[in-house]
N, C-alpha and C positions, 0 to 999 in steps of 0.2 A: 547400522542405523535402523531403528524404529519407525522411527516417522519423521516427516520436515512439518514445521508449521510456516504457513505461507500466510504474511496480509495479502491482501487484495487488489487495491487497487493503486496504483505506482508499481506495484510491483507482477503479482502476475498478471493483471491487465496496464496496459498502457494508457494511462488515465490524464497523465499531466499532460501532454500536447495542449488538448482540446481544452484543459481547466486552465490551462495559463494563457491562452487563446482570446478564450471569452473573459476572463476578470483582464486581461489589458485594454482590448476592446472596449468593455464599459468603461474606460480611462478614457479611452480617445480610438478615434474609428480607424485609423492608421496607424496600429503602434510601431515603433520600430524596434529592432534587436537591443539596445539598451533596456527600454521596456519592459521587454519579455523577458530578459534576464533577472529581471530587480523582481519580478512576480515569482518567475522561478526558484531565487535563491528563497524565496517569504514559503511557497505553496510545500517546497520541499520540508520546509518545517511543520504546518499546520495548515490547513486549507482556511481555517475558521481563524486565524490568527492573522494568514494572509490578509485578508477581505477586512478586517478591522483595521492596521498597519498601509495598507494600501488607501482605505477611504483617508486617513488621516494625514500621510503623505501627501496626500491628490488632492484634497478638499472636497472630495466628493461625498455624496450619502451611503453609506453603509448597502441601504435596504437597494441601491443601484448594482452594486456589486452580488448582494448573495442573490438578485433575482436573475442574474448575468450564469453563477452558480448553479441556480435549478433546473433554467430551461438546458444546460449543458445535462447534467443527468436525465433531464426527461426527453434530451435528443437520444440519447442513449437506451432507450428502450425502443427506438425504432430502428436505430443505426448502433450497434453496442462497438465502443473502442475496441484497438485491436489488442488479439494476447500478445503480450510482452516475450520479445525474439528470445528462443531456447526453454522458453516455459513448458512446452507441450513436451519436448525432451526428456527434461529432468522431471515432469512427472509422470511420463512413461516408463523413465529407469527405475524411480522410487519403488511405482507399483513392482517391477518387475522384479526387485531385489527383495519384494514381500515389506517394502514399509508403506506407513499410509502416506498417504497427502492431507491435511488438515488445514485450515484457513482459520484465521482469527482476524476479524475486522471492525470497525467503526461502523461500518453502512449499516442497515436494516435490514433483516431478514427477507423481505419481499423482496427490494431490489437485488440483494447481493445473491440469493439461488435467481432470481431470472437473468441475471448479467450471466453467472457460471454456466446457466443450462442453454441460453441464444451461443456460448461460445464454445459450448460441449466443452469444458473443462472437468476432468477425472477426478472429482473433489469426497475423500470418505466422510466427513464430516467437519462441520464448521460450527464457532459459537459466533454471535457478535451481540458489540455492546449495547444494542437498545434492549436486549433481551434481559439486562439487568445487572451487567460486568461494568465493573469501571474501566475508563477508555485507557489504551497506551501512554503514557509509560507503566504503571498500573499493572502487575502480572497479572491479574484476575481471569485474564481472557485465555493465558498460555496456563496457569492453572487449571483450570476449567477441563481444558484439552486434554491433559498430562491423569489429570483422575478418573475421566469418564473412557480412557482407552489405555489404563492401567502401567504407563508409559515412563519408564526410567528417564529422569531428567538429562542423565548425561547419555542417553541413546538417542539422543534427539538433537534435531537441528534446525533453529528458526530463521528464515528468510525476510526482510524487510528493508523499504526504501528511505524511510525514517529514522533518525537516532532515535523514537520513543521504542518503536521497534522492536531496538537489539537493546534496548534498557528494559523492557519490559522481560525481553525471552529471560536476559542477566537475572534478573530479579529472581525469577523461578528456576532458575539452576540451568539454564539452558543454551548450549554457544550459539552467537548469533550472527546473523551473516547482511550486511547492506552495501546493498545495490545502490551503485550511486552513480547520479545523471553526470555525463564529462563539463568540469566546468564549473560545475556547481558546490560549494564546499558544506562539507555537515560534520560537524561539531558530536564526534563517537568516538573519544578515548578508547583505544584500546581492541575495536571491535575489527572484525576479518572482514576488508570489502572486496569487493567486484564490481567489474564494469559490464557482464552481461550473464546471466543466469547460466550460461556453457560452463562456466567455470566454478559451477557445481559439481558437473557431471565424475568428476574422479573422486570426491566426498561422502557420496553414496556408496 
């Protein structure tokens, strides 16, 4: 293997706790485990789709939810989510097997190197999509990766906790691998899952 391409956040950080946390919360100060599962199964597919689907369910305002959304990112810059159990592993073998680690994600550049560098994660380079790629499912972003580090599509192996994900790696010629929260169903014909990033470690 060459390189893994890793998204970010679901996946090698632990990001949905706290995002499914606060958008049920903005629902009702108490939610309970039904709640938080109806958020979970929506956030697993799209964070920004969640928050439109949830206002409309709920009857609530939109701009209630994604301001529920922000201040959870901008706790994150004083307190950053934990990395996701077996991540620091598998990218300790990567490097050591001589492949990169590479990220492709949605976030913005500002926050997604300061999340990586508050949590010391070994990242050789990342693109992401404000920088002018179109978002996942969209190969543009695993594109992107695969030219500027001269990278054989089938030496490669992309990591994500989204079906846009391992549709996006597919696109660009590349196996895909998702990570999937127990319980929660995702809709990925055909793609290799897992239930916790260890179960990388014999793939490198």
């Amino acid at each position: 293997m060459r390189a893994l391409i890793w998204d970010l956040g679901g996946t090698l950080v632990d990001t949905y706790p706290d995002v499914d946390r606060a958008l049920a919360e903005a629902l009702t100060p108490d939610p309970d485990e039904a709640l938080l599962h109806e958020v979970a199964v929506l956030t697993r597919r799209s964070s920004g789709e969640a928050i439109t689907d949830l206002a409309a369910r709920h009857d609530v305002p939109e701009e209630r939810l994604r301001a529920a959304y922000q201040a959870t990112k901008e706790t994150w810059e004083r307190r950053p989510p934990p990395v996701q159990d077996g991540a620091r592993a598998v990218l300790a073998a990567a490097h050591e097997a001589g492949a990169l680690n590479l990220v492709a994600t949605h976030r913005d550049r500002e926050s997604a190197s300061a999340l990586l560098a508050m949590l010391g994660l070994p990242i050789d380079d990342m693109v992401c999509a404000p920088d002018g790629h179109r978002r996942k499912p969209a190969p543009d972003m695993v594109l992107a990766l695969l030219t500027r580090h001269a990278l054989p599509p089938g030496e490669c192996l992309a990591v994500g906790d989204r079906p846009a994900d391992v549709a996006a790696a597919a696109a660009a010629g590349v196996d895909g691998v998702l990570l999937e929260t127990p319980g929660i169903p995702l809709d990925a014909p055909g793609a290799r899952r897992i239930l916790s990033l260890r179960e990388l470690l014999p793939l490198i």
